[in-house]
C-alpha positions as CSV (number, residue, x, y, z in Angstrom):
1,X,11.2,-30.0,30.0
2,X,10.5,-26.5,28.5
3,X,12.9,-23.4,29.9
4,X,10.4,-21.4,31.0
5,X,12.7,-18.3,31.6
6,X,11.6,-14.9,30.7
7,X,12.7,-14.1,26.8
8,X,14.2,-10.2,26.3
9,X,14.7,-10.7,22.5
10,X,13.8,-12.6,19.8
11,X,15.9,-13.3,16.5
12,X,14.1,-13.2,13.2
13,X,15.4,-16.4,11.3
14,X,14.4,-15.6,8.0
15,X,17.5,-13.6,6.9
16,X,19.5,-16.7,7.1
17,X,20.1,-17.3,3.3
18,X,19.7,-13.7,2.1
19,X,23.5,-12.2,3.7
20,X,25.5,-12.9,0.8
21,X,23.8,-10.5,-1.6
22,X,21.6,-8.2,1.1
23,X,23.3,-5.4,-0.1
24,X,21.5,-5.6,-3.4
25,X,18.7,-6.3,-1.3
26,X,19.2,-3.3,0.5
27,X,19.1,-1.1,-2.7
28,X,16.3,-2.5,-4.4
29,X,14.3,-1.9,-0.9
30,X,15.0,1.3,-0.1
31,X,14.3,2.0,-3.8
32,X,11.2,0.1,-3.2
33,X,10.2,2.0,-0.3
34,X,10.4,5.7,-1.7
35,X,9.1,4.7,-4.8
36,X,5.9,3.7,-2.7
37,X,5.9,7.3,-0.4
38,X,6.3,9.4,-3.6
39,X,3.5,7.4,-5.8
40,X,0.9,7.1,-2.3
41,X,1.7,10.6,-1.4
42,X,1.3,12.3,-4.6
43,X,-1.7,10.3,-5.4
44,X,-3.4,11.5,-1.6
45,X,-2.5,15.0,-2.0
46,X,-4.1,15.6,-5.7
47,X,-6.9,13.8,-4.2
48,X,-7.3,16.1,-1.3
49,X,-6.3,19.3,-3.2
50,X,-8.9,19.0,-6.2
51,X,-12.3,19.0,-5.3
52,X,-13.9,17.1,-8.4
53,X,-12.4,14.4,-6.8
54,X,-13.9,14.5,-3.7
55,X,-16.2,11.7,-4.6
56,X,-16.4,8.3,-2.7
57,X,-14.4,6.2,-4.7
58,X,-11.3,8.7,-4.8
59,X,-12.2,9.1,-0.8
60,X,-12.1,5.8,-0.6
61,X,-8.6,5.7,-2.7
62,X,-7.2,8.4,-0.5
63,X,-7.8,5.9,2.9
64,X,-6.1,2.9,1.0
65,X,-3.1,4.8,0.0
66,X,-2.9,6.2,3.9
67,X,-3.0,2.5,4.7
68,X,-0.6,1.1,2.4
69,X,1.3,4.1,3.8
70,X,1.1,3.0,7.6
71,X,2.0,-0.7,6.7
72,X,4.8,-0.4,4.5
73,X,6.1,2.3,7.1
74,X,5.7,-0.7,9.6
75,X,7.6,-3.4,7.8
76,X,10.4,-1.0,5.4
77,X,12.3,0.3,7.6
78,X,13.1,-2.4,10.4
79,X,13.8,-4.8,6.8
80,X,16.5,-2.2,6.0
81,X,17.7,-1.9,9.3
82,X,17.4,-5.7,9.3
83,X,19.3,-6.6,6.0
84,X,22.3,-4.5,7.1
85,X,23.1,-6.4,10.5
86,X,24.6,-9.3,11.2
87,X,22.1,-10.8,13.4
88,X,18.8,-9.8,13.5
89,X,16.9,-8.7,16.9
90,X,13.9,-7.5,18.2
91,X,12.2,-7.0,21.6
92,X,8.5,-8.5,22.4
93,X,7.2,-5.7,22.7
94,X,8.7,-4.2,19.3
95,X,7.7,-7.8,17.4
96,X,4.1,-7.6,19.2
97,X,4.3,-4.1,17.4
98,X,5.3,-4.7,14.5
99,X,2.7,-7.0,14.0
100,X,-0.3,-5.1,14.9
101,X,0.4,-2.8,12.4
102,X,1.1,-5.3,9.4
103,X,-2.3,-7.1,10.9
104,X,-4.3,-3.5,10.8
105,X,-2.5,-2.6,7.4
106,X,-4.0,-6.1,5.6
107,X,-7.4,-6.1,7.4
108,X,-8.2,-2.1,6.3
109,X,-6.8,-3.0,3.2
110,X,-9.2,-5.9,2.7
111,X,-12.3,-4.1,4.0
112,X,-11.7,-0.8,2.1
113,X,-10.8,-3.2,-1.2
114,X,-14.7,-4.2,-0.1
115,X,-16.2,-1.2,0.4
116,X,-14.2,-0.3,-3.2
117,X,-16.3,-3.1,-4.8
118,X,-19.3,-2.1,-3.4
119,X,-19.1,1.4,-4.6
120,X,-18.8,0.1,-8.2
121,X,-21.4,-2.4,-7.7
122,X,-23.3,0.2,-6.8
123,X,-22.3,2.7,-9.6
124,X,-23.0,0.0,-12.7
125,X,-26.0,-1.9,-11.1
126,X,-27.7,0.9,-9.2
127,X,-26.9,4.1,-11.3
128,X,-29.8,6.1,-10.2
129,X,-30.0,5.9,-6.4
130,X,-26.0,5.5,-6.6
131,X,-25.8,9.0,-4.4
132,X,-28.6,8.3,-1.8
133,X,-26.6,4.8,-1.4
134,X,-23.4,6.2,-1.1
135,X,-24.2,9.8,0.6
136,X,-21.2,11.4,2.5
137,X,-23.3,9.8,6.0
138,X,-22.7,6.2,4.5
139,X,-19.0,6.8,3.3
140,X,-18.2,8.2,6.8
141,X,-19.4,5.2,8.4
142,X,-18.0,2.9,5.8
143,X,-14.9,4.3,6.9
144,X,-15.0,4.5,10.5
145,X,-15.8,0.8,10.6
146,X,-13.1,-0.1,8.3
147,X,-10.3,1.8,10.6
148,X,-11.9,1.2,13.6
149,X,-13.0,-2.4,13.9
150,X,-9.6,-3.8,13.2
151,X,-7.6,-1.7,15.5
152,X,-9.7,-2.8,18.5
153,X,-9.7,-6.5,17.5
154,X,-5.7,-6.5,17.2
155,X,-5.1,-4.0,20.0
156,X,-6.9,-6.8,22.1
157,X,-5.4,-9.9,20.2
158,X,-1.6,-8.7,20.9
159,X,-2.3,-7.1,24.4
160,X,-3.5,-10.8,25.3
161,X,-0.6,-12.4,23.3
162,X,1.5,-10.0,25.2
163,X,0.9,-11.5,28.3
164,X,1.8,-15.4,27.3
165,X,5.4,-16.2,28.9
166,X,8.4,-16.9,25.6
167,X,10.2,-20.6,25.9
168,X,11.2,-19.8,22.5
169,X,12.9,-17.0,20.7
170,X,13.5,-17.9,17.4
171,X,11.0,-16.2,15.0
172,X,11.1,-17.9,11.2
173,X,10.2,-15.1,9.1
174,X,11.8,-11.4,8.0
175,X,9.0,-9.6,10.0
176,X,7.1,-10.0,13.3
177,X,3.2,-11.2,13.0
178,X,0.9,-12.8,15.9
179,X,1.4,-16.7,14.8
180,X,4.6,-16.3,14.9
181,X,5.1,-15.1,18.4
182,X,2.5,-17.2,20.2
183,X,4.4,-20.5,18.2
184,X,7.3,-19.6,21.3
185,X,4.9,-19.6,24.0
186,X,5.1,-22.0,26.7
187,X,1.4,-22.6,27.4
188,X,-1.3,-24.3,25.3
189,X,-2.9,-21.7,23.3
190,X,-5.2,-23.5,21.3
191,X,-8.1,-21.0,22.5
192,X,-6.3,-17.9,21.2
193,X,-5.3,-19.7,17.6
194,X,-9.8,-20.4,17.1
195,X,-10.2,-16.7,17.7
196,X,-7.7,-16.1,15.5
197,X,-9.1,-18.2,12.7
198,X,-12.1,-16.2,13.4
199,X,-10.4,-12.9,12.9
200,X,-9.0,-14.0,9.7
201,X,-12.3,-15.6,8.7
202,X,-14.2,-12.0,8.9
203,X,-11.5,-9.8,7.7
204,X,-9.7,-11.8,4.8
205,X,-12.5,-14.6,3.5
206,X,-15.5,-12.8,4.5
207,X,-14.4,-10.0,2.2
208,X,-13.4,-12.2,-0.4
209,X,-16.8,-13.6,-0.7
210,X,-18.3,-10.3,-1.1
211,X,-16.7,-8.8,-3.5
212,X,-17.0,-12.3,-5.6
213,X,-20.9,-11.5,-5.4
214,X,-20.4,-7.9,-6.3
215,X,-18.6,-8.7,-9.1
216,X,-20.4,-11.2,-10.6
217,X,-23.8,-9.1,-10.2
218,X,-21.6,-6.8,-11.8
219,X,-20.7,-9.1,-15.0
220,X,-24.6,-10.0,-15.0
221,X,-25.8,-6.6,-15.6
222,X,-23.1,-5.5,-18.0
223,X,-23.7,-8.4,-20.1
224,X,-27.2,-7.0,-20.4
225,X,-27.0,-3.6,-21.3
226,X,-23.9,-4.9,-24.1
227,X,-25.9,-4.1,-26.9
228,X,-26.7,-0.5,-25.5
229,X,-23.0,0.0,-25.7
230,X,-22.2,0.4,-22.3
231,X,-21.0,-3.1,-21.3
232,X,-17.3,-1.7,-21.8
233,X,-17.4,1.3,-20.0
234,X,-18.7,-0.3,-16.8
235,X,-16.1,-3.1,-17.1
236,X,-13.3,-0.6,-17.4
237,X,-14.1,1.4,-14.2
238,X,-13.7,-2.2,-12.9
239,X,-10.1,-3.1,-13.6
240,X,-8.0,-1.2,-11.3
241,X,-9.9,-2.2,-8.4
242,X,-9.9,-6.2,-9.7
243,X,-6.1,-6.0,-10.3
244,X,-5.4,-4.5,-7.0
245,X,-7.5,-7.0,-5.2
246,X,-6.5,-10.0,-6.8
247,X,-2.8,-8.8,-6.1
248,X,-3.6,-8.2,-2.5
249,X,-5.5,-11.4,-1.8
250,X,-2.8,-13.7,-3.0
251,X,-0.5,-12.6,-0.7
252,X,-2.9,-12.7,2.1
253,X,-3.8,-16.2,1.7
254,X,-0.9,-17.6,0.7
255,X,0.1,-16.1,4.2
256,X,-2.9,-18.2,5.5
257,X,-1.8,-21.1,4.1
258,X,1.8,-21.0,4.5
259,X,2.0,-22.8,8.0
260,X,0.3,-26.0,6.4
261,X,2.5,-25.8,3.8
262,X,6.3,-26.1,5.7
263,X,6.2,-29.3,5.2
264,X,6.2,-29.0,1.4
265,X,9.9,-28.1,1.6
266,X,9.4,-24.9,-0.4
267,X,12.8,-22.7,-1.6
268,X,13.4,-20.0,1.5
269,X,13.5,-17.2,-1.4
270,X,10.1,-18.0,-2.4
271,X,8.9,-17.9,0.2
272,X,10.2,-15.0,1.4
273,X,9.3,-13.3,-1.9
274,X,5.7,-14.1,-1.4
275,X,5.7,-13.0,2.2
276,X,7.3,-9.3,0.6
277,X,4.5,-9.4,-2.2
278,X,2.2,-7.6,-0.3
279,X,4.0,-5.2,0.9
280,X,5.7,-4.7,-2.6
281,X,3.6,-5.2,-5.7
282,X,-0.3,-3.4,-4.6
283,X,1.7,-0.6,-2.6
284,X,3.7,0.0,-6.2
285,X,0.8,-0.7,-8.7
286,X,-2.3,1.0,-7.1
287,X,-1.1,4.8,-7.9
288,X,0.0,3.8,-11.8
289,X,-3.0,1.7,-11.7
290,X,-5.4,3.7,-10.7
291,X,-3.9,6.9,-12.3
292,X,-4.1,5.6,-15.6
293,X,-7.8,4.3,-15.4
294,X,-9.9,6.4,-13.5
295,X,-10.6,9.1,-15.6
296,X,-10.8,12.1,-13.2
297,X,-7.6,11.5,-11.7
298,X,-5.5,10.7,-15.4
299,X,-7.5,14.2,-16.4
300,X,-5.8,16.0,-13.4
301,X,-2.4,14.5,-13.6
302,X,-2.2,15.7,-17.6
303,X,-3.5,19.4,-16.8
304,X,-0.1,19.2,-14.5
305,X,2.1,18.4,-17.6
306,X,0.3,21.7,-19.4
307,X,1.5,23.7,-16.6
308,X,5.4,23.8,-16.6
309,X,7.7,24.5,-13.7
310,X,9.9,27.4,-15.0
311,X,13.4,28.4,-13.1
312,X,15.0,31.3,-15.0
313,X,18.4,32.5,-13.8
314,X,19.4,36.1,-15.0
315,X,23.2,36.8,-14.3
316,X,24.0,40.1,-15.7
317,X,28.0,40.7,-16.0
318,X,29.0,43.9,-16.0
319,X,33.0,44.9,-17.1
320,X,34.2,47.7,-16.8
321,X,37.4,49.6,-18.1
322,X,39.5,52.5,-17.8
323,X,38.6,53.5,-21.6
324,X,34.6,53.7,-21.7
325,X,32.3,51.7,-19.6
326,X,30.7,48.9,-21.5
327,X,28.2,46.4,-20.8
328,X,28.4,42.6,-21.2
329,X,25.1,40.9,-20.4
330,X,24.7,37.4,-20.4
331,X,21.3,35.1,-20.1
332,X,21.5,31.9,-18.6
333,X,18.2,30.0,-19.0
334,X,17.1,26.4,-16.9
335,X,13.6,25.8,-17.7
336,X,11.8,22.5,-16.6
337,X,8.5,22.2,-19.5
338,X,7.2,20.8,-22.2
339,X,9.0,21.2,-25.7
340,X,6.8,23.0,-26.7
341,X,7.2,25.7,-24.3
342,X,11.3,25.4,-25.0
343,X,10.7,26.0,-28.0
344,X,8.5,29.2,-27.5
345,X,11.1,30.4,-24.9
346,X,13.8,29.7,-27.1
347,X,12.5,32.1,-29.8
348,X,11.2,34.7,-27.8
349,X,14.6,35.0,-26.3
350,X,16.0,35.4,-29.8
């Protein structure tokens, strides 16, 4: 018979085989995780500063990076805090919250990803009426819906698994997400696991099969204009978002798939490794990505190297004796630029 007795805190399982080198682990996270604010956040602010890039697929950019943001916010921090305690606890109500957040951050990830692949579909197949398809109306509402739709699902989803009474409270994985919690109920929730499917069915697969058939419209009509030359160019505004997505989506559904796999007897650090992968490898790659492709933004990342940041310190010594009053002055110089600027400095100081 089942102890049906309330449960005050759960214990996340998955650190079991990670103690004896999780302070390594704890360095490469962290190192992770700051890597990922300073690369999101410099690539949201240049965004928003410059106003040649307030076009929809930089607007578009700047809402994935404040996702990847709010996830890796949700899942960084209680890891760290995690790999440096012994045993590793959680309330409910802190697991059910954890895990809306990682289930907002990878459904607005996958519907923006979409929207991404729509706007280049767009852009290579319908060049001339790509404005009046994507006018600032249509991006607002592209967006709306992408935030908006998956915090009301999973604000419903966990406020319902919320209420289900804990026999269990032994959590298998390094972070909280709704399977996992409603596993430890003590009731029959067979109900609640079909909407789930459905959830995951419209915000990981559904997308999936969309961008498929933007992309391969996509190929079709490049593959036609090749001989006007412009087969390339089209492709190439293409790559960053294909690499991200592709990135993304194995993670996702190898987190699909993992509960059919336990009984394949995979190694723990794999697994664990592939459940980190999305919140590791896109979060990292999408700025360098993106800021090496996508013209606009390389063009305004290189006109900040042409503008050096110059600290000068003056200290001027003056000695003085009983004899005759001389002067000793002395130039210290720190200057952050390019050599060429050193250079110039250098002479000019001469």
């Amino acid at each position: 018979m089942l102890n049906q007795s309330r449960v005050d805190v759960l214990v996340l399982t998955g650190f079991q085989e990670l103690h004896a080198l999780r302070f390594l682990y704890v360095c490469v996270t962290c190192a992770a995780y700051v890597l990922i604010v300073v690369f999101n956040v410099s690539l949201v602010l240049l965004i928003c500063k410059h106003g040649a890039l307030h076009q929809p697929v930089y607007i578009f950019l700047a809402n994935l990076m404040c996702n990847t943001l709010i996830g890796c916010t949700a899942f960084y921090p209680k890891l760290l805090h995690d790999l440096l305690s012994d045993v590793q606890l959680i309330s409910p109500a802190g697991c059910l919250l954890q895990a809306f957040f990682v289930h907002v951050y990878v459904s607005v990830e996958c519907i923006i990803l979409t929207v991404m692949a729509y706007d280049r579909y767009a852009a290579v197949v319908h060049p001339l009426s790509y404005h009046n398809l994507l006018c600032p109306s249509v991006v607002s509402k592209l967006l709306a819906v992408s935030w908006t739709l998956p915090v009301v699902v999973y604000a419903g989803l966990l406020s319902a698994s919320g209420t289900l009474l804990l026999c269990r409270s032994h959590v298998g994985r390094i972070f909280c997400d709704n399977q996992s919690v409603t596993r430890l109920s003590c009731v029959h929730i067979s109900l609640m696991r079909h909407f789930e499917l459905l959830i995951v069915i419209t915000f990981v697969f559904t997308p999936l099969v969309l961008v498929f058939c933007f992309y391969v419209r996509i190929l079709i009509i490049s593959f036609q204009l090749s001989k006007s030359g412009r087969a390339n160019k089209a492709l190439s505004t293409c790559i960053p978002h294909l690499v991200t997505y592709v990135s993304f989506v194995t993670s996702v559904v190898f987190e699909v798939v993992q509960p059919a796999l336990a009984s394949k007897n995979l190694p723990h650090a794999f697994t664990v490794v592939m459940s980190m992968e999305g919140f590791l490898v896109p979060p990292l790659i999408n700025p360098l990505i993106y800021g090496l492709k996508l013209p606009l933004i390389r063009q305004h990342v290189r006109c900040l190297g042409r503008h050096p940041i110059q600290i000068s310190f003056f200290i001027h010594i003056w000695n003085k004796t009983d004899a005759d009053l001389t002067v000793s002055k002395c130039m210290c110089f720190f200057c952050l630029s390019t050599p060429q600027s050193v250079h110039k400095q250098y002479l000019e100081a001469k």
